[in-house]
Each structure stands twice: as structure tokens, then as C-alpha cells.
C-alpha positions in Angstrom: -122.3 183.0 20.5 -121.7 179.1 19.2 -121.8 176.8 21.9 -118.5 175.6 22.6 -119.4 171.8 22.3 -120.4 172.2 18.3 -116.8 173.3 18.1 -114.9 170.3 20.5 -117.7 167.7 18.9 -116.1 167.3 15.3 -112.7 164.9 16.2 -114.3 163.5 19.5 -111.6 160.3 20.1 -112.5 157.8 22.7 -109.3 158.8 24.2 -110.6 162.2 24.8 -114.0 160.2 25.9 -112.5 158.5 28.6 -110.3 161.6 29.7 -113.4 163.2 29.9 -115.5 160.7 31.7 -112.4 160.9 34.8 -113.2 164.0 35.3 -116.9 164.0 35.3 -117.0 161.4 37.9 -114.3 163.3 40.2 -116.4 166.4 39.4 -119.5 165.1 40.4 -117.9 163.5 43.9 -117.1 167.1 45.0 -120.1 168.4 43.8 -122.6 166.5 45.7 -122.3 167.0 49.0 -121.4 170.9 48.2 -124.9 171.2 46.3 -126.4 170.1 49.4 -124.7 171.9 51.8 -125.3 175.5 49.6 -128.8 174.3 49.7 -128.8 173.8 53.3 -126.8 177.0 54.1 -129.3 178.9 51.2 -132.6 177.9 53.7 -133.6 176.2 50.6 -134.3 172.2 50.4 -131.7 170.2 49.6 -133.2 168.2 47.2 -132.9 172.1 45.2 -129.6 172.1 45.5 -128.9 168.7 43.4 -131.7 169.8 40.7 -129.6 172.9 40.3 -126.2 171.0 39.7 -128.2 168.7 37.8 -130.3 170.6 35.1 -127.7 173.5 35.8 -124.8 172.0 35.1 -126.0 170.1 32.0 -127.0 173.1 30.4 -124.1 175.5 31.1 -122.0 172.7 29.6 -124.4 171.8 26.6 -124.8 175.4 26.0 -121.6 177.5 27.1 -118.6 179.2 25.9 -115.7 177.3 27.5 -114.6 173.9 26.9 -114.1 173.3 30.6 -116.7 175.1 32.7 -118.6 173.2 35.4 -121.9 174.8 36.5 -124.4 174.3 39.5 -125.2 176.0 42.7 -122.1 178.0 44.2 -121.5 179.9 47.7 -122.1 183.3 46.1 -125.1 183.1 45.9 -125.7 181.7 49.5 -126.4 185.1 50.8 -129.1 186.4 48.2 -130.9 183.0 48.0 -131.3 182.8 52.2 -133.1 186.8 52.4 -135.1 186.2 49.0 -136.5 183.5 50.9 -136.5 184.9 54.5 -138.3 187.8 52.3 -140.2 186.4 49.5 -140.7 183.0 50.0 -139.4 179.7 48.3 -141.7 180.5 44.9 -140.1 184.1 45.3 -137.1 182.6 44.7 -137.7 180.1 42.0 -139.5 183.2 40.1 -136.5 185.7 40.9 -134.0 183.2 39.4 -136.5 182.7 36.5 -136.3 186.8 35.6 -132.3 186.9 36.3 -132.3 184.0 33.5 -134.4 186.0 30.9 -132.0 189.1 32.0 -129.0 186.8 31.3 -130.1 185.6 27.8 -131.4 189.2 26.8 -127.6 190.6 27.6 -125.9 187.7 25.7 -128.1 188.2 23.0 -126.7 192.2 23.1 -123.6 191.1 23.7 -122.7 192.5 26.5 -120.3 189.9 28.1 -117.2 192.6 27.8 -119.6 195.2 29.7 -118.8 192.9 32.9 -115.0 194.2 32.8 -116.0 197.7 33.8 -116.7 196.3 37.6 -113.6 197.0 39.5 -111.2 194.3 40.8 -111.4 195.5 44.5 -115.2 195.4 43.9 -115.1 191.8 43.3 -112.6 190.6 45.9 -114.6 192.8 48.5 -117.9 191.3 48.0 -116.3 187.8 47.9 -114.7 188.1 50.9 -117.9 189.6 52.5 -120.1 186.3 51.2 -117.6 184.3 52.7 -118.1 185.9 56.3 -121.8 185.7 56.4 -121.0 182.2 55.0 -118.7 181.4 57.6 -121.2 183.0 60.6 -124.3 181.3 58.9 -122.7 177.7 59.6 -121.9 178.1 63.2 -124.9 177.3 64.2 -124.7 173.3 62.8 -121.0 173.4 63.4 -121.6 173.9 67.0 -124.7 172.1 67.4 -126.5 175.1 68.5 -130.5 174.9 69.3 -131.9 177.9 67.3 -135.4 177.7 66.3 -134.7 180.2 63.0 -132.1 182.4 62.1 -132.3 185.8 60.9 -130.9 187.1 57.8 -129.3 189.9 59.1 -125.4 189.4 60.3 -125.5 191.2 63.5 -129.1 189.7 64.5 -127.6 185.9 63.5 -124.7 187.2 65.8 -127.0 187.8 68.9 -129.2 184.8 68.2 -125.6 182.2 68.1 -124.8 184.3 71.1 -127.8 183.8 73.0 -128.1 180.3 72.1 -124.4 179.6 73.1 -125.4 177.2 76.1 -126.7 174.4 73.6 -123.5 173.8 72.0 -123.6 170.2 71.1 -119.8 168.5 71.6 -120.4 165.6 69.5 -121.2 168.4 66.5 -118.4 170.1 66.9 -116.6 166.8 66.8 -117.8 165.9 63.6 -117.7 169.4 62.1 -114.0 170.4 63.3 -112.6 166.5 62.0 -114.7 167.0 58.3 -112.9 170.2 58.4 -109.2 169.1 59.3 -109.9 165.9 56.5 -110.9 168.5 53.9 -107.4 170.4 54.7 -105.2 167.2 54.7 -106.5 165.3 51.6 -106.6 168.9 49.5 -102.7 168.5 51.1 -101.2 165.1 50.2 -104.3 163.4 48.6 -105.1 166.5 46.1 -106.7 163.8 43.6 -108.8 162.5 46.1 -112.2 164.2 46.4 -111.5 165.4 49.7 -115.0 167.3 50.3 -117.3 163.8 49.2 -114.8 161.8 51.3 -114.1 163.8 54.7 -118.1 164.4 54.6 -119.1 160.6 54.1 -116.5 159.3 56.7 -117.3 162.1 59.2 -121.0 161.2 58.6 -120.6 157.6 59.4 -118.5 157.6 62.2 -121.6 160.1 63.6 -124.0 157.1 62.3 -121.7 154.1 64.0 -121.0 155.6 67.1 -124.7 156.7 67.2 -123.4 160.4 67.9 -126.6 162.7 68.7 -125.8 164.9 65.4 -128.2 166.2 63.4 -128.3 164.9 59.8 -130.6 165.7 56.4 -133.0 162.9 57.1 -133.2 164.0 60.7 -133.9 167.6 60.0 -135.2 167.7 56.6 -136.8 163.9 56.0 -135.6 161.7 52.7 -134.7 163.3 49.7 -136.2 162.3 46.5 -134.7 159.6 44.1 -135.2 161.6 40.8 -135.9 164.9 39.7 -139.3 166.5 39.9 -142.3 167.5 37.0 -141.0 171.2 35.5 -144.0 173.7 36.3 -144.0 177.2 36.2 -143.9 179.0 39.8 -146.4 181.2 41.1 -146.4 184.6 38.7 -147.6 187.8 39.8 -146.9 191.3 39.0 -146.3 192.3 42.9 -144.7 189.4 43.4 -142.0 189.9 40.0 -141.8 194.3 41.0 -141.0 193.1 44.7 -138.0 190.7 43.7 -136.9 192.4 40.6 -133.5 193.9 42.5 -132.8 190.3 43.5 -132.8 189.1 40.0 -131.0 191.5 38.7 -128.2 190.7 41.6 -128.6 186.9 40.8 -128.0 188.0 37.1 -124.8 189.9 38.1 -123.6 187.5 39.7 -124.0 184.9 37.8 -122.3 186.8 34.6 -119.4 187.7 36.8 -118.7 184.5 38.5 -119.3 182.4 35.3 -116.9 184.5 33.1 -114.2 184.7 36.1 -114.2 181.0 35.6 -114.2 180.7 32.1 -111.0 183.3 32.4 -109.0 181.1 35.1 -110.0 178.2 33.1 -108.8 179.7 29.6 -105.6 180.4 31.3 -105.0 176.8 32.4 -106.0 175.0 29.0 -104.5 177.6 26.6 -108.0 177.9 25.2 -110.4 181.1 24.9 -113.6 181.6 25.9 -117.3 183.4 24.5 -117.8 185.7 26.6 -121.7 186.0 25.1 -122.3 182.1 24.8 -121.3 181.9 28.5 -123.8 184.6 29.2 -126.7 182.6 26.9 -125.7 179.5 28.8 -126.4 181.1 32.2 -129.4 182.5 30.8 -130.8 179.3 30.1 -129.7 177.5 33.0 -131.3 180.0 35.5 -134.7 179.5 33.6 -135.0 176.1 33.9 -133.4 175.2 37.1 -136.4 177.0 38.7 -138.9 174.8 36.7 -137.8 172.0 38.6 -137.4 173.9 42.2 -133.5 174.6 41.7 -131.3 177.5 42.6 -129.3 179.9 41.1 -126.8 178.5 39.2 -122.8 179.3 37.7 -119.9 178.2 36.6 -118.2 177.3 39.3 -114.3 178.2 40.0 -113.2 175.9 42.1 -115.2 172.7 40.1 -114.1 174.0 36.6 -110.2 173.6 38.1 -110.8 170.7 39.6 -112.6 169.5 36.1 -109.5 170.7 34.6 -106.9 169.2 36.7 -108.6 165.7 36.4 -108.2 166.0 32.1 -111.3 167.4 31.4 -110.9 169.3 28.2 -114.2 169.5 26.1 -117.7 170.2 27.8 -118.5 166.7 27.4 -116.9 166.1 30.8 -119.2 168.8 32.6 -122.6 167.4 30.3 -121.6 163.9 32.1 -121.1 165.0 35.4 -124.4 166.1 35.4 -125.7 163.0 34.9 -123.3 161.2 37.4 -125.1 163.2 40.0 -128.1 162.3 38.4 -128.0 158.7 38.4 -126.6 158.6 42.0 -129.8 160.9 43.2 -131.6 158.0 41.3 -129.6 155.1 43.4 -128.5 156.0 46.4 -130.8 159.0 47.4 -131.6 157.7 50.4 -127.7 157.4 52.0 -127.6 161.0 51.4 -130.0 161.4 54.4 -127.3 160.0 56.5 -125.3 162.9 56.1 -124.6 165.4 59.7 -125.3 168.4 59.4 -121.9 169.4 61.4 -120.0 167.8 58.7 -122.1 169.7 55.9 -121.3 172.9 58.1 -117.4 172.3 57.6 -117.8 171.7 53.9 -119.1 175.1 53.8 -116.6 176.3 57.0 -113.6 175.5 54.1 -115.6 176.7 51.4 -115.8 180.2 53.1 -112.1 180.1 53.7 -111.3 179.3 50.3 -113.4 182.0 48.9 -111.4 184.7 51.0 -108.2 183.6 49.1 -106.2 183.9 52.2 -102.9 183.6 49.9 -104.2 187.5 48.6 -104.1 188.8 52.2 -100.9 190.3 51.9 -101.2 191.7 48.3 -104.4 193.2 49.0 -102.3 195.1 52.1 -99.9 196.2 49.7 -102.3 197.7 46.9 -102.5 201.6 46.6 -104.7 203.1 49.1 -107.8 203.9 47.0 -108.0 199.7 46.3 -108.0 199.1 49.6 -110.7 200.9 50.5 -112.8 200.0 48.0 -112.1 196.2 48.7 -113.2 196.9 52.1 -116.1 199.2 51.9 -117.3 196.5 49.5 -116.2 194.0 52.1 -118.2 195.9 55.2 -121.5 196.7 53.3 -121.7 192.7 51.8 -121.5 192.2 55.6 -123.7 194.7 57.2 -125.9 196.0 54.9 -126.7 193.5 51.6 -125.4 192.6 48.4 -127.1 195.3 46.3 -125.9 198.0 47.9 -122.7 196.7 48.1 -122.1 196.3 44.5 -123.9 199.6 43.6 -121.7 202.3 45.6 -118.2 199.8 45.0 -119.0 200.0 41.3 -119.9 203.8 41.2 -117.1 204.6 43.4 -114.5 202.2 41.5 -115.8 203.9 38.2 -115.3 207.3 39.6 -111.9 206.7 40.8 -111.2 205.3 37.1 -112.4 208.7 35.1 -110.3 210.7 38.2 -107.1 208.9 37.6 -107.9 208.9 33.9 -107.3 205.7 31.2 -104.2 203.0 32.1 -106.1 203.3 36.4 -105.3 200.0 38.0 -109.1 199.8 39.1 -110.7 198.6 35.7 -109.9 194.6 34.0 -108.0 193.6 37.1 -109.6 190.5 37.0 -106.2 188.8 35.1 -104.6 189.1 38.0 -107.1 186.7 39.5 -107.0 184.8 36.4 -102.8 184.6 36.8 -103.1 183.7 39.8 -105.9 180.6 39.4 -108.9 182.3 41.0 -110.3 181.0 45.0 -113.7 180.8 43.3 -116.6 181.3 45.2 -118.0 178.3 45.6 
């Protein structure tokens, strides 16, 4: 359970310093305008979302199990953070996260980051893909410009509310949204160093700002965003209040553990390096308690950062430690440019975010698994969509475990999560 960074600490070069430091600031340029979208997207503030990459990020990195990982808020957890507060309220949230971090530290201090491997493959890929549906449906309405006074958590009641409010669609949004989108897709293409996300959103934004576009944007719709981080301070406690969000902590606790050591696997397969399994849990633990102190989200280790971390030549956690900061300093400078941003570009980020999620390069293979798989994948995929996250992960697991004990030892439902890491891992983000 030693923090990786004790172990990456003793040699430290400058070299490795400035390798390091790279990365952190490429990190940190994709990061920001995804922590604020996730926000956004979550019904949260998006001042919350930065405090989460922020005091997140610092501490999965300060306190972790992998020499890479990059934490902070991540599209998983889009769709449990937007009904805990549709439900519960913003403090339900803050004090949901704050149990799913003491859940976190009590399993790492039991070790049970192996335990996590029993959850089936097709159970993991199903809910993914289902987040990134309700992810993709949620952002429609600021892609398209669409006037809708609040909408419902529920897919097929956000479904008849876009529908209804189809007449509002806004050209100039879906201007800005579709071209953030097709810049994303290009730069990832033949700029791949660039940080495609920070610069299609910022470009996209300011054309909407020169041309004088009428496009929503954060300032517009949520006022200025502050230059710092807030006072920690305990959220509202209660005993009705903890019983009634106790099955959303312990899905924000699942999560987190599965989507943290997913990463840590892709990222161990990149850098030749292994992972702690029960630091990375710890780390998690202690990330989701204090984010909430300072109004943050959930937070993870993030798949598609971590690579990007990696692929910049980041290799100890000092690179994730300083790209908390980055973001830190630049809430601390330039908080108020960040109110520029439209809202249609934020809703592309996302729109890409989705796509990436669904790992549209695994459409085929998923075809081609046995039977069984495949309808596990999508019964996990249908009830993420139509029904919630709980359920979802309940019956997928129990049935992905009964199919196991049927087919006996050796089934091809249990630790298929290397193939994802072979294959580099979409990452939910």
C-alpha cells in the first residue's frame, strides 16, 4: 500500500523533472475545459468541476499506486452525479461522495483491490457504452441551442423534453458545437500532440465571442467563476440524508475502484511498470473525501488523461502532482476567460468524449464474442440507459458471475479486462 511517489522520489534527475513538467502542462490543457464541461453536463457548478481536478488530481497522484495516473472528474460519473442531484440536492452529493471515499479507504485498507476482477468484462463495456448514450442525449440540448427550462434525469423523459423543445434550435449553436467537434477529430488526427480538446474549445469559443454569435457561454448562464479554490467545510450531515444516498456512494465507490485500476492497468501496459492495486484504492479514498470539502465531484484516474500523460513522457507521479497545480494557478489567473467559453462548444467536448467512451474500434469484436457476452454487454447497456446505474451493475454482475460458476473455471467472462488493457482502454472520461 506505499504510495508510488516514495518509490519514483529517490533518483529524481532534472531530466526526469522537466520530462515530467511536459506533460503536466499538456495534461492540464486537456483537462480544463473537460472538468468544466463534466461539471456542466453533471448539473453541478463548474467551478466543482476544477476543485475536483484540482484537489483530486493532486491527491491521487501524491497518494497512488501508479507512476502515471492522472485523476479528476471523468464522464462516468456524469450520470450518477446529475440524479444525486436531481434527487438529493448539491450537499447530497458532496456528502455521497464523502461516504464512497470512506468506503474506498476502508476496502484498500482490506485489500480488496483484486476483489474488483470478479466484475465481468461485458459488465464493464455495457455500462460504459450506456454512460456514454445518456452522455451523448444529455448534451443535445447546448449542442442545438435548445430552450429548455430543466431537464429530467430520466432518458426517455430528456427524450420527450429535446423533442418538444425542437423548434428553439439555435443555428449559431450548432455552428459552434458541430466545428468544436470536427477540430477535436482533426487535431486528435494530424496534430495528436496538440491538445486538441483546450484548443478546438477556445477557438470555437472566440470565434462565438468575435462574431458576437447569440451562444450561450459559462458567464452567460452560470456568472464568473472563482479565481481560487474555496474554505474546506464539512457538508450538511444527517442520518436521513446519509441512509437516503447510501446506494449512490456505494456506486460512486465502484466506480471509482473500477475506472481507477482499468487505468492504472492500460497505463502499466504502456510504461512496462506495475501497479498497487490497494494504494490506488487508498488514493481514491482520500481524494473522494476531500474533494467534497471544497464542493468537488467524484473523482478517478482518468484513462484517457493518464495516456495522454504518458504519451507526453510523463513517468513518475510528479507529472500528475504538477498538473494539478497548473490548473490551479490558471483558475488563479485567468479565471475570468473561462466564462467566455459556449456552451455548444463545451457540448462537443462532451459529444467526442461520449464517442470515445463507446470504443467504436470494439464494435465489431463485441459482434463477434460468444453469445452469452453479448447479452450481457447489452442488458448492461439497456438498463444503464433506461433504468440506472445500480441496477445495471447489480443483475450484469450476478448474471456474469452465474454464467462463470455454469461454464466452470478458465469462462471467458471473469479478468477480461486485459484485453482492454492490450488494447489501450477508450477510458471513460
Amino acid at each position: 500500500m506505499k504510495p508510488k511517489i516514495l518509490t519514483t522520489l529517490p533518483g529524481y534527475t532534472g531530466r526526469q523533472f522537466s520530462a515530467d513538467a511536459l506533460a503536466a502542462v499538456t495534461v492540464a490543457m486537456v483537462a480544463l475545459p473537460l472538468s468544466i464541461a463534466i461539471a456542466i453536463a453533471s448539473g453541478a457548478p463548474p467551478a466543482a468541476g476544477l476543485v475536483t481536478a484540482v484537489i483530486g488530481g493532486f491527491l491521487i497522484s501524491a497518494l497512488g499506486g501508479s507512476r502515471v495516473q492522472v485523476g479528476g472528474p471523468t464522464g462516468a460519473f456524469i450520470v450518477v452525479v446529475y440524479g444525486v442531484i436531481q434527487s438529493h440536492g448539491f450537499d447530497g452529493l458532496l456528502l455521497a461522495t464523502l461516504m464512497a471515499g470512506v468506503i474506498l479507504v476502508v476496502a484498500g485498507v482490506l485489500r480488496a483491490g483484486r476483489l474488483i476482477e470478479l466484475v465481468p468484462e461485458a459488465v464493464i463495456e455495457g455500462f460504459t457504452v450506456g454512460i456514454a448514450i445518456v452522455i451523448a442525449v444529455s448534451q443535445l440540448k447546448d449542442l442545438l441551442g435548445l430552450t429548455v427550462a430543466h431537464l429530467p434525469a430520466k432518458f426517455f423523459a430528456q427524450g420527450a423534453t429535446l423533442w418538444a423543445a425542437r423548434g428553439s434550435a439555435n443555428g449559431a449553436a450548432v455552428a459552434v458545437g458541430v466545428a468544436t467537434v470536427v477540430m477535436i477529430f482533426a487535431l486528435r488526427r494530424w496534430a495528436p500532440r496538440v491538445p486538441g480538446p483546450l484548443v478546438a474549445v477556445v477557438l470555437a469559443s472566440g470565434a462565438a465571442v468575435l462574431l458576437v454569435l447569440p451562444v450561450d457561454s459559462v458567464h452567460s448562464r452560470y456568472g464568473a467563476l472563482p479565481a481560487g479554490l474555496p474554505w474546506p467545510h464539512l457538508p450538511p450531515l444527517s442520518i436521513e440524508l446519509a441512509w437516503a444516498v447510501l446506494p449512490s456512494a456505494l456506486i460512486i465507490a465502484f466506480l471509482a475502484g473500477i475506472e481507477s485500476l482499468l487505468s492504472a492497468k492500460v497505463a502499466d501496459r504502456m510504461i512496462g511498470s506495475a501497479h498497487r492495486s490497494n494504494a490506488e484504492l487508498l488514493a481514491q479514498g482520500a481524494a473522494n473525501i476531500a474533494s467534497p470539502l471544497f464542493g468537488g465531484l467524484p473523482a478517478t484516474g482518468a484513462i484517457a488523461r493518464t495516456a495522454t500523460n504518458v504519451r507526453a513522457g510523463g513517468r513518475t507521479p510528479m507529472a500528475g502532482l504538477m498538473h494539478a497545480l497548473i490548473i490551479l494557478a490558471v483558475i488563479a489567473v485567468a479565471a475570468p476567460l473561462a466564462g467566455y467559453l459556449a456552451m455548444a462548444a463545451l457540448a462537443g467536448l462532451l459529444l467526442v468524449t461520449a464517442w470515445t467512451m463507446s470504443e467504436p474500434a470494439r464494435w465489431g469484436e463485441r459482434w463477434r464474442e460468444p453469445v452469452p457476452e453479448r447479452l450481457l454487454f447489452a442488458l448492461t447497456m439497456v438498463l444503464t440507459v433506461v433504468a440506472d446505474l445500480t441496477m445495471a451493475i447489480a443483475v450484469g454482475t450476478a448474471l456474469g458471475l452465474g454464467l462463470k460458476l455454469v461454464r466452470g473455471s478458465g469462462g471467458r467472462l471473469v479478468g477480461e479486462e486485459q484485453r482492454r488493457e492490450e488494447r489501450g482502454g477508450g477510458g471513460a472520461e
